[in-house]
C-alpha positions as CSV (number, residue, x, y, z in Angstrom):
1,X,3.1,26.0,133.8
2,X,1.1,23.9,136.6
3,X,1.7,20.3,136.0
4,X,5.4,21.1,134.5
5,X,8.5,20.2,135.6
6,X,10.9,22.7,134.8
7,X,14.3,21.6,133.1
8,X,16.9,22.7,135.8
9,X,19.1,23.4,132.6
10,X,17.0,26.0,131.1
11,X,16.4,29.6,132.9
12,X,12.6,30.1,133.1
13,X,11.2,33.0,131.4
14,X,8.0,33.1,133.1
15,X,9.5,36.2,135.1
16,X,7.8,38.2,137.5
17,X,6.8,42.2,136.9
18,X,10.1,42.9,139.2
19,X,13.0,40.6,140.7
20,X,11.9,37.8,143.2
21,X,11.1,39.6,146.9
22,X,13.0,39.1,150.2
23,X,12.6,40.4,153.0
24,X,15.2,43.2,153.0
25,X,13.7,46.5,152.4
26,X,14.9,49.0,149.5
27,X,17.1,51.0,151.8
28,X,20.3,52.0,149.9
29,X,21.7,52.8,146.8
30,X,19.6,51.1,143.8
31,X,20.9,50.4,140.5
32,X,18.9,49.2,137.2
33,X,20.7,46.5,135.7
34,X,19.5,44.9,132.3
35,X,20.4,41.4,131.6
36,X,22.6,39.5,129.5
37,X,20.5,36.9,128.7
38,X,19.2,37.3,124.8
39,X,15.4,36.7,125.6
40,X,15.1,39.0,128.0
41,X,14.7,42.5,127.3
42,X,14.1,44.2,130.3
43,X,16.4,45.8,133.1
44,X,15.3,45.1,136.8
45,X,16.6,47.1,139.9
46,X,18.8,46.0,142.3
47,X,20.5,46.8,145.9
48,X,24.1,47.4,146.1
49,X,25.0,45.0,149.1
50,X,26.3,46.7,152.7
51,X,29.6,45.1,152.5
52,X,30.5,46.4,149.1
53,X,30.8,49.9,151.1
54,X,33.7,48.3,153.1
55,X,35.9,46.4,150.5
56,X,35.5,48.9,148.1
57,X,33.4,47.3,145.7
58,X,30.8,50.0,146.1
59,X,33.1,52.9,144.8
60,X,34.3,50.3,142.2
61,X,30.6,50.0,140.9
62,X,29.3,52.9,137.8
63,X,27.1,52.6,134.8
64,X,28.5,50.5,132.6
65,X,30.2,47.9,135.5
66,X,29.6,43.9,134.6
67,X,27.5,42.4,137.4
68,X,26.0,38.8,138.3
69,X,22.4,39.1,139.6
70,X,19.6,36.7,140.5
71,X,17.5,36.1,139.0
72,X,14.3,33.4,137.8
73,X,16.5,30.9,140.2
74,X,19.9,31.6,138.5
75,X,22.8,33.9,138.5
76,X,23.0,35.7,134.8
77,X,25.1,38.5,133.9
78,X,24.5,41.9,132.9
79,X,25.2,45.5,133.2
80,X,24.6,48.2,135.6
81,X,22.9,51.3,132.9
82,X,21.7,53.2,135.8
83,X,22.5,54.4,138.9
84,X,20.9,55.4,142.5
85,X,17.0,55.1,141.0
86,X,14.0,55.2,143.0
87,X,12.4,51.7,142.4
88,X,8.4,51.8,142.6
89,X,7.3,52.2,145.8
90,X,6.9,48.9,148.3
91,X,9.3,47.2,146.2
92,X,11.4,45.1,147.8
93,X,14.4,44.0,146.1
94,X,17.6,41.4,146.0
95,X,21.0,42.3,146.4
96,X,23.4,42.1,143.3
97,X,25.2,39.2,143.6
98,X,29.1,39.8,142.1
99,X,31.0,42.7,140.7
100,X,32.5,41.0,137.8
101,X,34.4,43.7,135.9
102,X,34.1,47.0,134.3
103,X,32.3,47.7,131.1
104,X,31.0,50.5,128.8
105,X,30.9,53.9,130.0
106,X,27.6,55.9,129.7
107,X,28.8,57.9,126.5
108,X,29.1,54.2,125.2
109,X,25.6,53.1,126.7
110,X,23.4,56.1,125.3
111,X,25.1,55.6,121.8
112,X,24.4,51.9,121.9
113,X,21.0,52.7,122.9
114,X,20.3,54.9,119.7
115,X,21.9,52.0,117.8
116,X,19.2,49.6,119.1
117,X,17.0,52.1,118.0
118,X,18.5,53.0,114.6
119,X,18.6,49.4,113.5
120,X,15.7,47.7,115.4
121,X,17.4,45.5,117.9
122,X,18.7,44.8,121.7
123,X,20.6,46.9,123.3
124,X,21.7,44.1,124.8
125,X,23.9,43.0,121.7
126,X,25.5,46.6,121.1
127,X,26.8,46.2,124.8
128,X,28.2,42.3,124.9
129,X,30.2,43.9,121.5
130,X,31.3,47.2,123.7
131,X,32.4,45.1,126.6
132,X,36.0,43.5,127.4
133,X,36.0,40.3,126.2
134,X,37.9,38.6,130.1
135,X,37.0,40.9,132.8
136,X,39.3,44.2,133.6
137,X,38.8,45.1,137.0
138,X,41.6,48.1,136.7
139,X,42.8,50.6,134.1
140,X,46.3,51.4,133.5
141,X,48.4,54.6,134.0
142,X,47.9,56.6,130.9
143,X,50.8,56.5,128.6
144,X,53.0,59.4,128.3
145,X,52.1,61.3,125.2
146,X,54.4,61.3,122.3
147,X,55.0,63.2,119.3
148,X,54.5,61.6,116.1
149,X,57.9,62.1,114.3
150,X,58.1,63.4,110.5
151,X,57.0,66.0,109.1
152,X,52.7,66.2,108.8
153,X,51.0,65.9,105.7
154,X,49.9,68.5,104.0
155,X,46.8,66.1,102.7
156,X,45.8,64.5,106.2
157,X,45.8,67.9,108.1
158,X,43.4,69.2,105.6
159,X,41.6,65.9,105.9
160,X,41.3,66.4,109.9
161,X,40.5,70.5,109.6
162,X,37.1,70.0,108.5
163,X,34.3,68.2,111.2
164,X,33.2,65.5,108.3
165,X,36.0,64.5,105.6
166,X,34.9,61.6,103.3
167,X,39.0,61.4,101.9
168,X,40.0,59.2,98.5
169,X,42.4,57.9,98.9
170,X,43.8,55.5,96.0
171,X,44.8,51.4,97.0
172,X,48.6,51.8,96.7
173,X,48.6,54.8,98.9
174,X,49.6,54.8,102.7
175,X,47.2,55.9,105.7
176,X,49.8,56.5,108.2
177,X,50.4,60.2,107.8
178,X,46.5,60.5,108.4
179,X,46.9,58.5,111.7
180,X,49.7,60.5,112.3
181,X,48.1,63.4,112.3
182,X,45.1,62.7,114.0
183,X,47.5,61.3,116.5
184,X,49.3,64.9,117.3
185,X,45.5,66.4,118.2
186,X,44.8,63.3,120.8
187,X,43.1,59.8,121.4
188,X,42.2,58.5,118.1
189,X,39.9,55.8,117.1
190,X,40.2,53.5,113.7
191,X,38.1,51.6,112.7
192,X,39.1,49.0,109.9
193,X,37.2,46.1,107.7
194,X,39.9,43.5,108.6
195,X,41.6,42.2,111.5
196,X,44.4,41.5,109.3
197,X,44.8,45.3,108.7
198,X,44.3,46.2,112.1
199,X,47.2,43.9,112.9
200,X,49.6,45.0,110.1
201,X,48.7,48.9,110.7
202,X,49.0,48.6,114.7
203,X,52.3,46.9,113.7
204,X,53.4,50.4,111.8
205,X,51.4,52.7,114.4
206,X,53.9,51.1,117.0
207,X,56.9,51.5,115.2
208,X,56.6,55.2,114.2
209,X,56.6,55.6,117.8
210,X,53.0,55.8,119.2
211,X,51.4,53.9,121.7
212,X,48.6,52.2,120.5
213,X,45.7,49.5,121.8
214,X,44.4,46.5,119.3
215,X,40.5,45.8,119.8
216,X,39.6,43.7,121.2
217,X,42.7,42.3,123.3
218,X,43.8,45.6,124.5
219,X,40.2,46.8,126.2
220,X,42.1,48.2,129.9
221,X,44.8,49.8,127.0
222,X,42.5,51.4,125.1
223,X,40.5,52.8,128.3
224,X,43.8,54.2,129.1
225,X,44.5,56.4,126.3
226,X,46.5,56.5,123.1
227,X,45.5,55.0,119.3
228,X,42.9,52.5,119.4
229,X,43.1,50.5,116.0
230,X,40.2,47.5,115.5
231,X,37.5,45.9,113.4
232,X,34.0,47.2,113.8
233,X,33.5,46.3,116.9
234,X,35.7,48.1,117.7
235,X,33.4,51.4,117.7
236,X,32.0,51.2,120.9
237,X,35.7,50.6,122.2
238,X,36.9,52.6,125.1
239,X,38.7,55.9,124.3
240,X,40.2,57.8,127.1
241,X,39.9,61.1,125.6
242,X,38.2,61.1,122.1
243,X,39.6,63.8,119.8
244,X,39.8,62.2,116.1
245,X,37.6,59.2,114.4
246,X,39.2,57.6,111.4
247,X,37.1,54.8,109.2
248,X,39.6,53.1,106.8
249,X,37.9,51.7,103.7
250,X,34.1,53.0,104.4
251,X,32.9,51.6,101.3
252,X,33.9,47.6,102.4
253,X,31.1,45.3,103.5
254,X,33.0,43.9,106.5
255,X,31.9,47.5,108.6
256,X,28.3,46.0,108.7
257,X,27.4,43.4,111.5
258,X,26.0,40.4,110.2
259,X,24.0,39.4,112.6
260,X,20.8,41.1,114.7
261,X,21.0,44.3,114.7
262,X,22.8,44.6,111.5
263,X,24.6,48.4,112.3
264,X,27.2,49.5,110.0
265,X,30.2,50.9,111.8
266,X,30.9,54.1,109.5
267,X,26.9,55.0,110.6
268,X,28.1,54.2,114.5
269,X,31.8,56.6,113.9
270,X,29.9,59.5,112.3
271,X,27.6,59.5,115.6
272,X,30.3,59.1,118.0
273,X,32.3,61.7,116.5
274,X,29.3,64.3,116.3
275,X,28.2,63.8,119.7
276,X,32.3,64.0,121.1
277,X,32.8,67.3,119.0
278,X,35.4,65.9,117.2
279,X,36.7,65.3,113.3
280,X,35.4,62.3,111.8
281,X,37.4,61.1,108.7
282,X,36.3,58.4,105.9
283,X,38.4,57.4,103.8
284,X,38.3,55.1,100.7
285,X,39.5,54.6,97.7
286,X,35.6,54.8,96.0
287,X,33.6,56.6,98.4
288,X,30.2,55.4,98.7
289,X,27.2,57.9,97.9
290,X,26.5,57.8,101.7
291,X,29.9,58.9,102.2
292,X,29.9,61.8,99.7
293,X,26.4,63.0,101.0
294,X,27.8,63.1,104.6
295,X,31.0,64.7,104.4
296,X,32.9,66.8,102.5
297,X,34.8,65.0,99.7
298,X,38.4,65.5,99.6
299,X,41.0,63.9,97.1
300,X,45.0,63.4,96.3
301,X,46.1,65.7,93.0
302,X,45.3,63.8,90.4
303,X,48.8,62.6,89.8
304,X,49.6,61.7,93.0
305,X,46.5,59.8,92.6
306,X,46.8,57.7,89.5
307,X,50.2,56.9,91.1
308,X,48.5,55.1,93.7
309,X,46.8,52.8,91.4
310,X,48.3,49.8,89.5
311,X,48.4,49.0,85.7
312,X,45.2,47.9,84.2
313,X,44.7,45.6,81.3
314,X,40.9,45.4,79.9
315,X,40.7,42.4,77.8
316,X,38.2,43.0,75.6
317,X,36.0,39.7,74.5
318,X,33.7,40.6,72.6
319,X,35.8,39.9,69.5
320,X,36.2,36.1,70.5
321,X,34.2,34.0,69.3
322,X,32.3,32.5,72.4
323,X,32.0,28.5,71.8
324,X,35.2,27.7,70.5
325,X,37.5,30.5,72.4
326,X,36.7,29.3,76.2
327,X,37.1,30.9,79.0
328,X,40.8,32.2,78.7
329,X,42.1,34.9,76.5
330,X,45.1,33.8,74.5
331,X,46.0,37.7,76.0
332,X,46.0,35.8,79.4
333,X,49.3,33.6,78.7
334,X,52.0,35.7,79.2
335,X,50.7,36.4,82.3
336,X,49.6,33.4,83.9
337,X,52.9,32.1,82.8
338,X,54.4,34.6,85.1
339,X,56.3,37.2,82.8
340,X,55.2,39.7,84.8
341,X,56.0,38.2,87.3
342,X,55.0,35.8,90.7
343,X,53.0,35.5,92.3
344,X,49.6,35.1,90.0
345,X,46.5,35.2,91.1
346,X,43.3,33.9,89.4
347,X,39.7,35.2,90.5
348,X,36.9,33.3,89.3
349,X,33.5,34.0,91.1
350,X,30.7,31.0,91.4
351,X,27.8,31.9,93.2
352,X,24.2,29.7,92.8
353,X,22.7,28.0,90.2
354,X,22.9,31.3,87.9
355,X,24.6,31.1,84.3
356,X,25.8,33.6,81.7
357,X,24.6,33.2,78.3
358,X,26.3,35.0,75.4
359,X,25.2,34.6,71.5
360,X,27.5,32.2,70.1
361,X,26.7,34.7,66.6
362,X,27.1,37.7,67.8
363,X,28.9,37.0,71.0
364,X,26.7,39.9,72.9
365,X,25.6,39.1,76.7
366,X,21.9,37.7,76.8
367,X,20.5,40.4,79.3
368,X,17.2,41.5,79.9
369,X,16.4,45.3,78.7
370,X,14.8,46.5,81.7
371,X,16.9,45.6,84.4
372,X,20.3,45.3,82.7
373,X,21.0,42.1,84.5
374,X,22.3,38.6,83.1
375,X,19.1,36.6,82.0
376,X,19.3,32.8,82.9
377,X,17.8,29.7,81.2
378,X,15.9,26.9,82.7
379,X,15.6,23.5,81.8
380,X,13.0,24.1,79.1
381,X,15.5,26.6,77.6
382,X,13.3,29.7,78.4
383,X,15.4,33.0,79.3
384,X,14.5,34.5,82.6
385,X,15.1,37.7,84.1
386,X,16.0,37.1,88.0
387,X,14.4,40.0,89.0
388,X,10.8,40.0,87.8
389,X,10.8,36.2,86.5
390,X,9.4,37.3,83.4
391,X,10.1,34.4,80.8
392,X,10.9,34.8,77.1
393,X,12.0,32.9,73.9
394,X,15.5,32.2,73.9
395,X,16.3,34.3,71.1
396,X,18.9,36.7,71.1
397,X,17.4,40.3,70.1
398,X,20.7,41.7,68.8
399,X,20.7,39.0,65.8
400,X,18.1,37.1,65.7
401,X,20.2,33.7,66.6
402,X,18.8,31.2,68.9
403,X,22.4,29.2,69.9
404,X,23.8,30.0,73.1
405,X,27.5,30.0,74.9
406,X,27.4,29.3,78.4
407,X,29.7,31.2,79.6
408,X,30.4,30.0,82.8
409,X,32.7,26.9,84.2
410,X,33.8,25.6,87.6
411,X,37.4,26.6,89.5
412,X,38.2,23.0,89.1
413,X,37.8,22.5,85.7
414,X,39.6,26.2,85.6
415,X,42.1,25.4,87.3
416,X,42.5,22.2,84.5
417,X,42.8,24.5,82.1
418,X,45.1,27.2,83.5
419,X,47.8,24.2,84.5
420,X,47.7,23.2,80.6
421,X,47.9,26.9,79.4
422,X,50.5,28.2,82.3
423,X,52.4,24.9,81.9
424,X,53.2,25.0,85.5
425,X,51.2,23.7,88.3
426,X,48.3,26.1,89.5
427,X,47.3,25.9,93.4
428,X,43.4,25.6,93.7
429,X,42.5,28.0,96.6
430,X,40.0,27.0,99.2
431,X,38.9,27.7,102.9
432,X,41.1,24.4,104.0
433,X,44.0,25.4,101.7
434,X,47.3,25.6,103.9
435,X,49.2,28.6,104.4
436,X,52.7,26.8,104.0
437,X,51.0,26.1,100.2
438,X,49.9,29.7,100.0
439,X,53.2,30.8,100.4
440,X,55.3,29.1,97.7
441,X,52.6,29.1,95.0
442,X,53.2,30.7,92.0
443,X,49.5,30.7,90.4
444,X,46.8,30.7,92.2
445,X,43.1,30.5,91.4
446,X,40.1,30.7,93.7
447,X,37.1,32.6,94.3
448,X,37.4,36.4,95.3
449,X,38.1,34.5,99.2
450,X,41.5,33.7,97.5
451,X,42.1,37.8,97.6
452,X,41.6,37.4,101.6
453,X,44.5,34.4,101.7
454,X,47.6,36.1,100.0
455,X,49.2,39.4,100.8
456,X,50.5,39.8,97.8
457,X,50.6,39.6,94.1
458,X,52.7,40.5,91.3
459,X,49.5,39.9,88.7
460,X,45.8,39.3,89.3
461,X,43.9,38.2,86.9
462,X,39.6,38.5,87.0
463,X,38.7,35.8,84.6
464,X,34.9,36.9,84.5
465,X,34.0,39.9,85.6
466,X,30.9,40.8,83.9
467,X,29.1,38.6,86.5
468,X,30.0,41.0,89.2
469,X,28.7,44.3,86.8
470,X,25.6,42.8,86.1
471,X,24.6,41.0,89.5
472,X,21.1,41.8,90.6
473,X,21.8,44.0,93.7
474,X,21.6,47.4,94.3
475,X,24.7,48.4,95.0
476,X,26.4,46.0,91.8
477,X,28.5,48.9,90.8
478,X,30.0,49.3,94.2
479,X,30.5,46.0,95.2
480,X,32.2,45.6,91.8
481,X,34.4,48.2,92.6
482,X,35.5,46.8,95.9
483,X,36.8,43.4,94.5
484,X,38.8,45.6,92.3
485,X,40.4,47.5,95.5
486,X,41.0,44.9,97.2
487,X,42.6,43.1,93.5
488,X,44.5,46.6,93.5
489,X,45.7,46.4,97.5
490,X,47.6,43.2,97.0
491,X,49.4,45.1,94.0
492,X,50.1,48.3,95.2
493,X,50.8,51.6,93.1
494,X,52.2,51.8,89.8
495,X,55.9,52.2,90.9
496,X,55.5,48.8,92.4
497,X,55.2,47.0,89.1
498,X,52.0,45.0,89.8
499,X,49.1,44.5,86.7
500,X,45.7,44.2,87.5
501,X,43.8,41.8,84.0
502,X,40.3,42.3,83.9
503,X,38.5,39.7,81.2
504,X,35.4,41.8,79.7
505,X,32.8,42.3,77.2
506,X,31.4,45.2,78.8
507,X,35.1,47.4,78.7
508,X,32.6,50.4,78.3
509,X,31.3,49.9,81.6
510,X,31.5,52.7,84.0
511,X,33.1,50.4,86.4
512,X,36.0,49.6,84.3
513,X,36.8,53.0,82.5
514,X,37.3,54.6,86.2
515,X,39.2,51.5,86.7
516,X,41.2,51.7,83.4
517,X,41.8,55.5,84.2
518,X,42.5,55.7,88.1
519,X,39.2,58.1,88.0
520,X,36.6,56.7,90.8
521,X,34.7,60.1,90.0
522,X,33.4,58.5,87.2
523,X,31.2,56.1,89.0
524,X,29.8,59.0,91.1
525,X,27.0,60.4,88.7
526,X,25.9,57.3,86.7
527,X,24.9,55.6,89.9
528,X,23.7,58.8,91.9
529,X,21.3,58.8,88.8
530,X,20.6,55.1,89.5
531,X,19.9,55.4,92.5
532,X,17.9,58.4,92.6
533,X,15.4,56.7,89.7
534,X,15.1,53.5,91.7
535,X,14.7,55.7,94.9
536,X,17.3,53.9,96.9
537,X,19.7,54.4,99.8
538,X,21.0,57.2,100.1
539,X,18.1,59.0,99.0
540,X,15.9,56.5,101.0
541,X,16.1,53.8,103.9
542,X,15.9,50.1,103.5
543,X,14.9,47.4,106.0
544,X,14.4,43.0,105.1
545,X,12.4,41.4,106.8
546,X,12.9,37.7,106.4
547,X,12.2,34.5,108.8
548,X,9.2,32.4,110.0
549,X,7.6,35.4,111.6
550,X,8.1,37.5,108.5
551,X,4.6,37.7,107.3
552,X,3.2,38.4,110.8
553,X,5.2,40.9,111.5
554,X,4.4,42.5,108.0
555,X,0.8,42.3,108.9
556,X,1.2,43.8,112.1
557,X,3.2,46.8,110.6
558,X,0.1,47.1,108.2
559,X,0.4,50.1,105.4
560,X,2.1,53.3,107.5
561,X,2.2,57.0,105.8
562,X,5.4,57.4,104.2
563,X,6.0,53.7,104.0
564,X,6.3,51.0,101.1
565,X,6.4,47.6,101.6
566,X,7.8,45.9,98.5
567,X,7.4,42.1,97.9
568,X,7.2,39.4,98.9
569,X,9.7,37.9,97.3
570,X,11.8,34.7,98.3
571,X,10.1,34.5,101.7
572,X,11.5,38.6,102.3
573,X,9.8,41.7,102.3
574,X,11.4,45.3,101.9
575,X,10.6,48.3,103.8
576,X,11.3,51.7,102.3
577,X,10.9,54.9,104.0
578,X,12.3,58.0,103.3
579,X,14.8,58.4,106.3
580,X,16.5,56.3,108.4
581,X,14.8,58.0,111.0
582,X,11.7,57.7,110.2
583,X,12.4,53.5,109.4
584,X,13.6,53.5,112.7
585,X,10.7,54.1,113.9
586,X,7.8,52.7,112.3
587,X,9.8,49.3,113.0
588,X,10.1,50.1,116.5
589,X,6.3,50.9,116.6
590,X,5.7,47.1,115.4
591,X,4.4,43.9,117.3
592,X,7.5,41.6,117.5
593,X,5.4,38.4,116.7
594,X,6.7,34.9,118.1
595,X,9.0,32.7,115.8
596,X,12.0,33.7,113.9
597,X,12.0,36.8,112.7
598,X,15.3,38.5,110.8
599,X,15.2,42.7,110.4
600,X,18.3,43.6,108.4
601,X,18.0,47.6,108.3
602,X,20.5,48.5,105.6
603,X,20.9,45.4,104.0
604,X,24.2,45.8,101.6
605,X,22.8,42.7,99.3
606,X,19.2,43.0,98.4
């Protein structure tokens, strides 16, 4: 702007149509290089200097290579995603600046391209997450392939025979034979939710033998060859010779980015696997529906299975009377007190402002009839439902009684109370919580975070768990489910002793019966039904828009065929269409307005 003074900290964006000219014509090899800079989104071609012919940077340089350029009066960094182009005519352009290292190859590139498209953001996001994290500049000698010893299992080679496998496979039960397996047909990549799991299953990978990379430390490794093992990023990882995609745990959260684009890694696998030609297997121990409806669904015999499942205590509330009996079972103190053994570990979820009522006559859940969900009270004492805000008398329509139990009290004051119960002292869990205190505590209580700090449990205990099968989401059920897997990993299979408590005055639920019988296949039809009603994923596709810009952008999208736009509600919209496909691109077809905008495709908590 005339007048200004630019701020030599800041790179201008005021960019010219092409780079800066010079007086160098366009004779030579041109590449298009697209910048790493997030407020850019546009790729801009480039010589390949003279002297790279002679040091051998030139023959070094491909689609994918890390470059510095100039560019606006500064060097940024970006990546090379095409190669010898023919810029417009009377062009002429700068030189690249540095060869930094090497990057993504163009199998990587065009499947982080449909990922920009898929969930309506910058390709320039998918490739900072595909590239090494310090720059490679060589690749190591391929290791020497080796035989996984041990005999195969019969289970994982089914799993692998087929080109899409969703596999259940039950908490307590062991992936290694699959990645065995998928290891004697080549290359492998797995993907898993934590990095805690990619560690401890590198850890056995390496010791049956097999040489193995850890994303994303081991980038020039996993170029190389052998068993690349990583979090969700590690999907666009290099793979020297693709012949087997594994996605441990499909159904966890952690596969889905969190921030812009918001891509879900089992979504990325399937892709890469069906564009490579080779076996993609998902495996959990509750498949998801969009697993189911991908693949074909495979399972353990149903001993085998319920083997890999622990003990399950429902305690049953209902009979309790709510305002005198608290919020611990007198079925609780044998185990808290450890005679089950140690450690003992306490969930109690808090999330918001949002209460559970129960009758203090009839001891039945206050919850509204329409939605099924926990109604809350205000300060007035009206019962609302969270989803509509609809507002009624606080009365309870089972009895007729207008007194209330709030059901609902803090860790700390838990905590309190487990110490005076257990009669031993009871290690409040938190984010700053040591590990040394972690290690010799013998009960535990936290939120469901405290299931992330401890590797293992002799007993958990949910202390509320209604909460979680009545939460106003979409995908409640599921997300239920999950806290229970990852209650039931810490415990491990039946031979292993552990007990999983759950607290309850819904034991009916369908949720806790599959639980209670080591039968996910019960949760499959009730929620397929539920889903199909309420036209959700996977018989539709989903898209928030939130942010500053929210309502321009939903004003630019206007009313497409095919389309609803639901809300607004709490500053976000919904976008429903029928297909991811077809989401994909009305978004794309959109006006990105200024200010801050949010587009969460898939979003796993609306």
């Amino acid at each position: 702007m005339a007048g200004k003074k630019a701020d030599p900290g800041q790179l201008s964006f005021d960019l010219p149509q092409e780079p800066a000219v010079i007086e160098e014509q366009p004779e030579g090899r041109v590449v298009r290089v697209l910048t790493d800079v997030t407020a850019i989104d546009r790729a801009f071609d480039y010589l390949v200097p003279s002297t790279w012919e002679a040091d051998g940077r030139s023959e070094a340089l491909q689609i994918g290579s890390s470059v510095r350029i100039p560019l606006a009066g500064r060097r940024v960094g970006g990546w090379v995603i095409a190669d010898n182009v023919e810029p417009p005519p009377g062009v002429k352009l700068r030189s690249l600046a540095k060869l930094s290292s090497r990057g993504p190859s163009e199998e990587i590139i065009d499947l982080a391209r449909w990922a920009a498209h898929r969930w309506a953001g910058r390709l320039s996001s998918l490739l900072k997450t595909a590239s090494p994290a310090v720059n490679v500049t060589r690749i190591p000698p391929a290791p020497a392939h080796i035989e996984a010893h041990g005999k195969e299992a019969t289970w994982a080679a089914r799993a692998l025979e087929q080109p899409c496998t969703s596999l259940r496979l039950p908490p307590g039960f062991s992936v290694l034979p699959l990645l065995k397996a998928a290891a004697r047909r080549g290359d492998t990549l797995v993907i898993v939710p934590t990095l805690k799991q990619a560690q401890r299953l590198a850890l056995e990978v390496r010791q049956a033998g097999l040489p193995v990379a850890l994303m994303p430390r081991d980038w020039a490794r996993a170029a190389a060859g052998g068993m690349v093992i990583g979090t969700r990023s590690a999907v666009l990882a290099p793979v020297a010779n693709l012949a087997a995609v594994v996605v441990i745990d499909e159904h966890d959260e952690a596969h889905q980015e969190e921030r812009n684009p918001t891509w879900h890694a089992r979504e990325l696998a399937i892709e890469r696997a069906r564009r490579a030609g080779v076996p993609c297997v998902l495996t959990s121990p509750n498949p998801s529906l969009e697993a189911l409806a991908w693949g074909e669904a495979q399972m353990l015999p149903r001993a085998e299975e319920r083997q890999g499942w622990p003990k399950v205590d429902l305690i049953d509330r209902r009979p309790d009377d709510p305002v005198r009996s608290g919020l611990l079972s007198e079925a609780l103190v044998p185990l808290i007190r450890g005679e089950q053994g140690d450690p003992v570990v306490c969930v109690l979820n808090r999330k918001g402002r949002s209460r559970l009522l129960a009758c203090a006559q009839c001891g039945n859940l206050i919850c509204c009839e329409d939605h099924q969900v926990p109604l809350t009270q205000d300060d007035q004492e009206v019962l609302i439902c969270p989803i509509d805000q609809v507002r009624r008398p606080a009365v309870c329509e089972s009895c007729g009684s207008v007194r209330f139990k709030n059901l609902r009290a803090g860790v700390t004051r838990v905590r309190e109370e487990l110490e005076a119960l257990a009669r031993r002292p009871v290690v409040e869990v938190t984010a700053d919580t040591p590990e040394s205190d972690l290690k010799q505590a013998k009960l535990l209580v936290g939120t469901e975070a405290v299931l992330h700090r401890v590797d293992r449990a002799a007993c958990v205990v949910f202390l509320e768990f209604d909460q979680e099968l009545l939460a106003p989401r979409t995908r409640a059920s599921e997300q239920a489910m999950a806290l229970i897997i990852r209650a039931a990993r810490l415990l491990g299979g039946r031979q292993d002793g552990g007990r999983l408590a759950i607290q309850t005055r819904l034991p009916d639920h369908e949720v806790l019966q599959a639980t209670l019988l080591s039968d996910p296949s019960r949760l499959v039809e009730p929620e397929t039904v539920r889903r199909q009603l309420l036209n959700l994923p996977p018989f539709s596709a989903l898209a928030q828009i939130s942010g500053a810009a929210a309502q321009a952008f939903i004003t630019n999208l206007g009313r497409p065929e095919e389309v609803d736009v639901l809300g607004p509600r709490d500053g976000a919209w919904l976008i429903r269409a029928k297909t991811a496909e077809k989401l994909a691109d009305v978004l794309a077809q959109v006006e990105r307005p200024p200010g801050r905008l949010r587009i969460e495709v898939g979003p796993l908590r609306s």
